[in-house]
C-alpha positions in Angstrom: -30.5 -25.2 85.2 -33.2 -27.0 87.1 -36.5 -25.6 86.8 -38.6 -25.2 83.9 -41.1 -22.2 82.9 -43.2 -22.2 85.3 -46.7 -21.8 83.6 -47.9 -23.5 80.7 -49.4 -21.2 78.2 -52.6 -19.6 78.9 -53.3 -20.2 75.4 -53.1 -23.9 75.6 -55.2 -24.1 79.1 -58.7 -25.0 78.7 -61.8 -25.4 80.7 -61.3 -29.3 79.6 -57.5 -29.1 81.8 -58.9 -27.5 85.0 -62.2 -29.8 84.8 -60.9 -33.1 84.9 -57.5 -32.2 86.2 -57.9 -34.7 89.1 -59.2 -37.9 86.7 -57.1 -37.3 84.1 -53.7 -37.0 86.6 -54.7 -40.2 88.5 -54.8 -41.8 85.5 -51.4 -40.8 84.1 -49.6 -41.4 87.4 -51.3 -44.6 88.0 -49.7 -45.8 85.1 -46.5 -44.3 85.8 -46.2 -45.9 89.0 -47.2 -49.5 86.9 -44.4 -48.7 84.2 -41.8 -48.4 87.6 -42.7 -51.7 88.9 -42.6 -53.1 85.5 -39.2 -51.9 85.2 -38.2 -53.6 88.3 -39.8 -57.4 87.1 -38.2 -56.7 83.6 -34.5 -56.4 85.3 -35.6 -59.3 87.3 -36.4 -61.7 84.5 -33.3 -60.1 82.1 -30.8 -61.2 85.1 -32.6 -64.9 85.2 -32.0 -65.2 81.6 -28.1 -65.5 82.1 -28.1 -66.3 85.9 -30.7 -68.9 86.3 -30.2 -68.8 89.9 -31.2 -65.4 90.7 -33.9 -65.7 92.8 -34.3 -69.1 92.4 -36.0 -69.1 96.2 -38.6 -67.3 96.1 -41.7 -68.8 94.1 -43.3 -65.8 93.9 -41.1 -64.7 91.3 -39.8 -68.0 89.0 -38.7 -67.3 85.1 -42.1 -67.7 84.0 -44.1 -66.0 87.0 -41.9 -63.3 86.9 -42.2 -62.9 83.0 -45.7 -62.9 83.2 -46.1 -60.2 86.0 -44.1 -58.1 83.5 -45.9 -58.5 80.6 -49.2 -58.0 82.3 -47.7 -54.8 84.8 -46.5 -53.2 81.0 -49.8 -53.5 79.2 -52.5 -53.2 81.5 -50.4 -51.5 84.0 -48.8 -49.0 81.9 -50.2 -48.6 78.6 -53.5 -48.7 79.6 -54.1 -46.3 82.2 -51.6 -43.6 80.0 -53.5 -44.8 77.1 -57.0 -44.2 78.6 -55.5 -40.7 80.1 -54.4 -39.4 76.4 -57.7 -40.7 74.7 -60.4 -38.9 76.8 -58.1 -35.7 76.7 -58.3 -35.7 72.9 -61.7 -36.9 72.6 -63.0 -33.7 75.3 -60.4 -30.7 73.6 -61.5 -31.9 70.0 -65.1 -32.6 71.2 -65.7 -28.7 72.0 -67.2 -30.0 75.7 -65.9 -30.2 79.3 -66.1 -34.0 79.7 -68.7 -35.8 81.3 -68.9 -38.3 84.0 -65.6 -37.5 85.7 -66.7 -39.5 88.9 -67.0 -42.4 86.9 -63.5 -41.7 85.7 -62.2 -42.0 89.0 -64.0 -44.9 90.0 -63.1 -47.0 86.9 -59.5 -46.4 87.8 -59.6 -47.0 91.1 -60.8 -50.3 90.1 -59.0 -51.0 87.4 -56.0 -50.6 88.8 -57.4 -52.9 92.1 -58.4 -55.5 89.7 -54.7 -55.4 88.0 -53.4 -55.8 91.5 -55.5 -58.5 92.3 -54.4 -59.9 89.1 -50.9 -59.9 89.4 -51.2 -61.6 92.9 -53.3 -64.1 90.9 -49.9 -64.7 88.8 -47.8 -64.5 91.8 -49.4 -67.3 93.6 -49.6 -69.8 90.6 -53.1 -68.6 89.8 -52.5 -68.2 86.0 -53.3 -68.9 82.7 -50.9 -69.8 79.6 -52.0 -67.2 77.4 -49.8 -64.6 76.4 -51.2 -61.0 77.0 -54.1 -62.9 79.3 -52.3 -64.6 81.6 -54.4 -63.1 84.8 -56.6 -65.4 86.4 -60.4 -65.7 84.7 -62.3 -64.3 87.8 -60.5 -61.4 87.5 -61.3 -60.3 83.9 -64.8 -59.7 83.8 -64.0 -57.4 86.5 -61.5 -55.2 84.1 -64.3 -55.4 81.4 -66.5 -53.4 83.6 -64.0 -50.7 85.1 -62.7 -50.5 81.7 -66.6 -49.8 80.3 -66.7 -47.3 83.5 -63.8 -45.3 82.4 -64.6 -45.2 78.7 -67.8 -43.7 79.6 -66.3 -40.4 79.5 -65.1 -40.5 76.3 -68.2 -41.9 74.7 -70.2 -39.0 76.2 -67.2 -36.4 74.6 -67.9 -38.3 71.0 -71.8 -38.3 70.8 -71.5 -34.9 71.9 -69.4 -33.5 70.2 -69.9 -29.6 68.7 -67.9 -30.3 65.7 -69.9 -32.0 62.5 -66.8 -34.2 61.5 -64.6 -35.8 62.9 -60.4 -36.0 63.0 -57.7 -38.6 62.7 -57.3 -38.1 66.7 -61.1 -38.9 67.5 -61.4 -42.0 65.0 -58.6 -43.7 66.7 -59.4 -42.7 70.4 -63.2 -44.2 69.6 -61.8 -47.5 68.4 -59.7 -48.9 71.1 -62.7 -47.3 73.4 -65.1 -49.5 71.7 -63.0 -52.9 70.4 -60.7 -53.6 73.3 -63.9 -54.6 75.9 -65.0 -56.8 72.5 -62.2 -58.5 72.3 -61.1 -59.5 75.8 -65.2 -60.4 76.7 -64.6 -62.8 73.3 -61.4 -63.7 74.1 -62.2 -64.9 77.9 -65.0 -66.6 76.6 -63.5 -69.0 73.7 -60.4 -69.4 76.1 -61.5 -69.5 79.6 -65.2 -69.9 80.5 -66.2 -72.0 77.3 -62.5 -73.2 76.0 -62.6 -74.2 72.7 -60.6 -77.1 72.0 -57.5 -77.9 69.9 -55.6 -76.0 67.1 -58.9 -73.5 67.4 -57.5 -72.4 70.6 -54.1 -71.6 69.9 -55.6 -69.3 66.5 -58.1 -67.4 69.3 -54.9 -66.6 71.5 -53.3 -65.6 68.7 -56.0 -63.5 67.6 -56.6 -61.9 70.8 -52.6 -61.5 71.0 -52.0 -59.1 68.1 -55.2 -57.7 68.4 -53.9 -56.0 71.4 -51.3 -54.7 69.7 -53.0 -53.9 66.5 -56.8 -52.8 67.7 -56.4 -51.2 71.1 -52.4 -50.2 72.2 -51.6 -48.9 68.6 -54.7 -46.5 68.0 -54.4 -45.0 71.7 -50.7 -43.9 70.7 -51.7 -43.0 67.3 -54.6 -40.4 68.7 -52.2 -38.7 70.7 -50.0 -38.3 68.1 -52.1 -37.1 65.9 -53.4 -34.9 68.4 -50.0 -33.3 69.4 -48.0 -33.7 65.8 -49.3 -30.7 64.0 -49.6 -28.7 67.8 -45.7 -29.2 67.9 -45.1 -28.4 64.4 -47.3 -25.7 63.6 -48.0 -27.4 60.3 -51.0 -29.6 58.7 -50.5 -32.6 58.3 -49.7 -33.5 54.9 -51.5 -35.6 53.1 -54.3 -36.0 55.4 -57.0 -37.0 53.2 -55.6 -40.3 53.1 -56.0 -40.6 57.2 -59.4 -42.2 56.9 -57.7 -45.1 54.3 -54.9 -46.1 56.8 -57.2 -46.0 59.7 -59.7 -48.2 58.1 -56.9 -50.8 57.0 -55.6 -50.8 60.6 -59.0 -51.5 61.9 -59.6 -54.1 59.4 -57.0 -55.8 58.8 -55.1 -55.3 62.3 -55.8 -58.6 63.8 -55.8 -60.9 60.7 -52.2 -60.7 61.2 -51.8 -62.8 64.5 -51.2 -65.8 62.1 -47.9 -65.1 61.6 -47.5 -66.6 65.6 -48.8 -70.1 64.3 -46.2 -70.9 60.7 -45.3 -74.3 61.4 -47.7 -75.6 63.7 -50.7 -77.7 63.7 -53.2 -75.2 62.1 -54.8 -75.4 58.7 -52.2 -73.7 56.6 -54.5 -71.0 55.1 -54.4 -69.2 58.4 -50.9 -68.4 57.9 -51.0 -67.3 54.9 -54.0 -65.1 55.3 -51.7 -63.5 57.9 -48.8 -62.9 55.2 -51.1 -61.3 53.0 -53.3 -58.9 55.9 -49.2 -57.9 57.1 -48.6 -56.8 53.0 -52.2 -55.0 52.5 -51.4 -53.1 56.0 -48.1 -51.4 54.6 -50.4 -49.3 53.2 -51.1 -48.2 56.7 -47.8 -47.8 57.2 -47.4 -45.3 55.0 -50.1 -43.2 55.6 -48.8 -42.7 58.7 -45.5 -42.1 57.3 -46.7 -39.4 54.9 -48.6 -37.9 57.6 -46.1 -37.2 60.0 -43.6 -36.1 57.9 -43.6 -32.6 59.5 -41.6 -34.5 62.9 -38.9 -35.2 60.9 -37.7 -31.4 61.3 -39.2 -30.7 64.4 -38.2 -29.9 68.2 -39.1 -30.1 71.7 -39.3 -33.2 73.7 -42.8 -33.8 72.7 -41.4 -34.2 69.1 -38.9 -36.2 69.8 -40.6 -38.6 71.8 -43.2 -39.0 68.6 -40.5 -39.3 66.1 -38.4 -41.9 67.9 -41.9 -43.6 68.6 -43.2 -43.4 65.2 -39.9 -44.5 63.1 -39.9 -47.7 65.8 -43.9 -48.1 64.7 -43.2 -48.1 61.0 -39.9 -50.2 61.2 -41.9 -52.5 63.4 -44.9 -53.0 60.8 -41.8 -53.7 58.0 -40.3 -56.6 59.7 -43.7 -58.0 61.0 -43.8 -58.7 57.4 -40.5 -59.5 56.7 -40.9 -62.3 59.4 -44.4 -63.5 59.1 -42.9 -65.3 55.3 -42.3 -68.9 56.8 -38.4 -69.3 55.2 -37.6 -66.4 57.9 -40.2 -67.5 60.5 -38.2 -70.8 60.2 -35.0 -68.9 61.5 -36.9 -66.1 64.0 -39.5 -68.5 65.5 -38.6 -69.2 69.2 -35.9 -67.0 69.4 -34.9 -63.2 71.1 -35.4 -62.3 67.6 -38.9 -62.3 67.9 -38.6 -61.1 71.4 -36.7 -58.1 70.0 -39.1 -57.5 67.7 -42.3 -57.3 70.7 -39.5 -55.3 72.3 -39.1 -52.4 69.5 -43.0 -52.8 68.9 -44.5 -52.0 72.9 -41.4 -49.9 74.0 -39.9 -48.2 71.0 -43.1 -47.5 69.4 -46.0 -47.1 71.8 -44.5 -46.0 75.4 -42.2 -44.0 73.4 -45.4 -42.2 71.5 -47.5 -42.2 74.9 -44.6 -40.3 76.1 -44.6 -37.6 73.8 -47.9 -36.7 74.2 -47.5 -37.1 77.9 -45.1 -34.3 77.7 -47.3 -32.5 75.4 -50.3 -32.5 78.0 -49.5 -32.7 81.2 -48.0 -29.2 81.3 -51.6 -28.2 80.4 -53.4 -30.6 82.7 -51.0 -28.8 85.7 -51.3 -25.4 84.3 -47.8 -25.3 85.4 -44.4 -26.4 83.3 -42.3 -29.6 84.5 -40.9 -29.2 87.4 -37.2 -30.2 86.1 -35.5 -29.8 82.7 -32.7 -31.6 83.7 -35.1 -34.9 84.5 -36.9 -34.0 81.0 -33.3 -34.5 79.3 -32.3 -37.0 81.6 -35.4 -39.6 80.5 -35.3 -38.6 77.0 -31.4 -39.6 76.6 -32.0 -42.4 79.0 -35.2 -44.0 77.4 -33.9 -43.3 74.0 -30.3 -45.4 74.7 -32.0 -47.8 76.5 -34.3 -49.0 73.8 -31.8 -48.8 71.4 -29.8 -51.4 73.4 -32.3 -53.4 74.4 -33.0 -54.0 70.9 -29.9 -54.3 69.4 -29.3 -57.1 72.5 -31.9 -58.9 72.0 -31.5 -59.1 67.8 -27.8 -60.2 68.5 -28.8 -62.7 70.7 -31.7 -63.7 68.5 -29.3 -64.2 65.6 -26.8 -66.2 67.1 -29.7 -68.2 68.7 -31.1 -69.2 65.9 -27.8 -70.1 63.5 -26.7 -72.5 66.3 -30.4 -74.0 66.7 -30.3 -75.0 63.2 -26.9 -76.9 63.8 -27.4 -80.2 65.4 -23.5 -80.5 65.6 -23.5 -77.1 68.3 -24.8 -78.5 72.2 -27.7 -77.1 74.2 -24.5 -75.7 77.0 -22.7 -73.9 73.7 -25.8 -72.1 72.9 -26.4 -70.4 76.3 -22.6 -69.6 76.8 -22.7 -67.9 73.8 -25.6 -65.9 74.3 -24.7 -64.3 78.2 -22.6 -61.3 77.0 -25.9 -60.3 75.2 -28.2 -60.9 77.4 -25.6 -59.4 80.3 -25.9 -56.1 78.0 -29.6 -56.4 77.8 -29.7 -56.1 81.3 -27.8 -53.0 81.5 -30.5 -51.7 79.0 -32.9 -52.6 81.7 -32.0 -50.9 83.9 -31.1 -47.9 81.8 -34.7 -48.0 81.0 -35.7 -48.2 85.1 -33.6 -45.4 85.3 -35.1 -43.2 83.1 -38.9 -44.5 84.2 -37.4 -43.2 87.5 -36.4 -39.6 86.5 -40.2 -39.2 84.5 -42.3 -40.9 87.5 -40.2 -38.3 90.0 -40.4 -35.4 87.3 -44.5 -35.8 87.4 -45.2 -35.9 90.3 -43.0 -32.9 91.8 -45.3 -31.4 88.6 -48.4 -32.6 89.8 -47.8 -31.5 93.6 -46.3 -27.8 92.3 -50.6 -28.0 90.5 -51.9 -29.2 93.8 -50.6 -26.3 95.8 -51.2 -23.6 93.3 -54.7 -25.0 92.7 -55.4 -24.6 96.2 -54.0 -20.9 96.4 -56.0 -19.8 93.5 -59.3 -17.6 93.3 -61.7 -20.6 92.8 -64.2 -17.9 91.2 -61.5 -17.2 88.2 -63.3 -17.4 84.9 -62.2 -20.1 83.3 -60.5 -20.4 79.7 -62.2 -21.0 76.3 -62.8 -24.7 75.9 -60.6 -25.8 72.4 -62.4 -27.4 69.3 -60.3 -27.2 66.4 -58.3 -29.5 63.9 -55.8 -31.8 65.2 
């Protein structure tokens, strides 16, 4: 069995879908196309890990070069442009309005992604900064603060006009990361790059700005999705859903307090620390708000589901050992290790890309007006991706662990403590590339979908009424 149904349900195919079809695609498989190449640098910098002379030539892609250029490729690659995509199609279905300012759409990504690219030549070339998460060169920024305000204009316009006189989980989220990410990387460039500030200081702004992409932007893009497409896939409420507002507000508050937890041990006053231990034990309650919320996924199918529950259990076990780790007798033993890289790991792959992915299965059938183009590929990534993170993690907290018990023995050489770590890392990059597999089978998957639209867009009636536009509950 190749092919799958072949039209999405007319039910599910709004004005929304047909009006911003084009903006709303480009956007997706621009980030598709980012998430391939950031595959590619990710088995680049797993094979220098335990071959150090992999591509020890070419300067363009040295350890940390080439770590960078993944980093960068994943978030603002990647996450952003899916992230973007999702957002505005929540904001228009739940807003009751076509959205607005669909040229602008366009051109923001277009530039966006041009001023990603330029970035990542910026890295290439030596051009870089030492930030993690900001690591493109400064000139290019301010540039990304603009197409990023050009794309968001869409879903500002869906927001303040909006039929609906309240408001849903989906929205709240959505409007957030909208509004906070351009705040926080226009503050962040200036404390760190224009105007540096100047000792410990910096290295609590970085920090800040780090988990604050997690925590304030990446986070509440998956999280409207998923609360968008949980109770469509289910066909239930979501229970306990009075208590949304509570967990939101304690992500948005206390999300970047957190960051802290990067400095225990180092040469900042010591109640920044702990104000991170307590903001990570306040935002449990988050935690489980969202776990009482999507407790209809447990029981669920479809891909869709899957993709959110494998997302969302990664998401919660993530905000547990965030907490588990940010006390300082474990930060002593994590700290500088593949623990905490295993950790980042299960956070950006096994909990966002894995929730961007279910609702990218959830809406680009309606986008297309057409069903994927392959089963088999649908199966394919959703084994794939699923077995990949799983090893990747499990790698990466083996080689974490034995990392750090032979760190904290002065009586074990520097030479014992890589040997012992290559059969984990060699693992890790078979996860890799597990993963680039899988990336493969979705990016070829969506776009044989996409074209399939294309040409049935092209041989339809263009004077076809269109659907109802969709404003109800999420």
């Amino acid at each position: 069995m190749t092919n799958a149904p072949t039209q999405a349900a007319s039910a599910d195919v709004t004005a929304l879908d047909t009006q911003a079809r084009g903006p709303l695609l480009l956007l997706l498989g621009s980030g598709l196309v980012w998430l391939v190449i950031s595959g590619i640098l990710a088995l680049i910098t797993s094979i220098q890990l335990h071959s150090p002379t992999f591509m020890a030539d070419c300067s363009l892609l040295t350890v940390g070069r080439a770590q960078a250029l993944r980093e960068t490729t994943f978030v603002y690659g990647w996450a952003a442009n899916a992230g973007l995509g999702i957002g505005l199609w929540v904001l228009g279905r739940l807003g009751g309005n076509p959205l607005r300012a669909l040229n602008w759409v366009m051109v923001g990504t277009l530039s966006w992604n041009t001023g990603v690219a330029a970035g990542l030549v910026g890295i290439a070339t030596g051009d870089m900064t030492s930030f993690s998460l900001l690591q493109m060169p400064r000139y290019v920024l301010p540039f990304l603060v603009f197409a990023y305000a050009t794309i968001a204009i869409s879903g500002v316009l869906a927001w303040s006009g909006r039929r609906t006189d309240g408001a849903y989980a989906s929205q709240w989220y959505a409007v957030a990361a909208l509004f906070v990410f351009p705040w926080m990387l226009t503050a962040a460039q200036a404390v760190l790059l224009w105007m540096p500030v100047r000792g410990t200081v910096q290295a609590i702004a970085a920090g800040w700005f780090a988990q604050g992409v997690w925590t304030l932007w990446l986070a509440p893009l998956a999280l409207a999705g998923a609360y968008y497409v949980v109770p469509k896939v289910t066909g239930k409420p979501l229970p306990a859903y009075e208590s949304a507002p509570l967990g939101f507000w304690t992500l948005v508050v206390l999300g970047a307090w957190t960051g802290g937890r990067h400095l225990i041990g180092g040469p900042v006053p010591a109640w920044i620390s702990t104000m991170a231990v307590v903001a990570s034990a306040l935002l449990i309650f988050h935690y489980l708000v969202i776990a009482l919320n999507f407790r209809p996924l447990l029981s669920a199918g479809g891909t869709a589901a899957k993709f959110l529950r494998f997302g969302l259990v990664s998401y919660l076990l993530v905000g547990s050992l965030e907490l588990l780790t940010s006390f300082r007798a474990v930060a002593m033993e994590t700290q500088f290790t593949f623990l905490s890289t295993a950790l980042e790991q299960l956070g950006l792959y096994g909990g966002i890309s894995m929730m961007l992915f279910g609702a990218l299965y959830f809406m680009t059938p309606r986008l297309a007006g057409e069903g994927w183009a392959s089963s088999s590929l649908v199966t394919g990534h959703r084994v794939l991706a699923g077995l990949g993170v799983l090893l990747l993690v499990a790698t990466l907290a083996v080689a974490g662990w034995t990392q750090a018990s032979d760190l904290l023995d002065a009586k074990v050489p520097f030479g014992d403590i890589v040997s012992h770590l290559r059969v984990a890392l060699m693992l890790n990059t078979a996860a890799h590339g597990m993963l680039l597999t899988a990336n493969l089978f979705l990016v070829v998957n969506f776009f044989r979908t996409a074209c399939v639209c294309c040409e049935s867009a092209a041989a339809a009636n263009s004077f076809r009424q269109s659907a109802k536009v969709e404003a109800h509950a999420s």
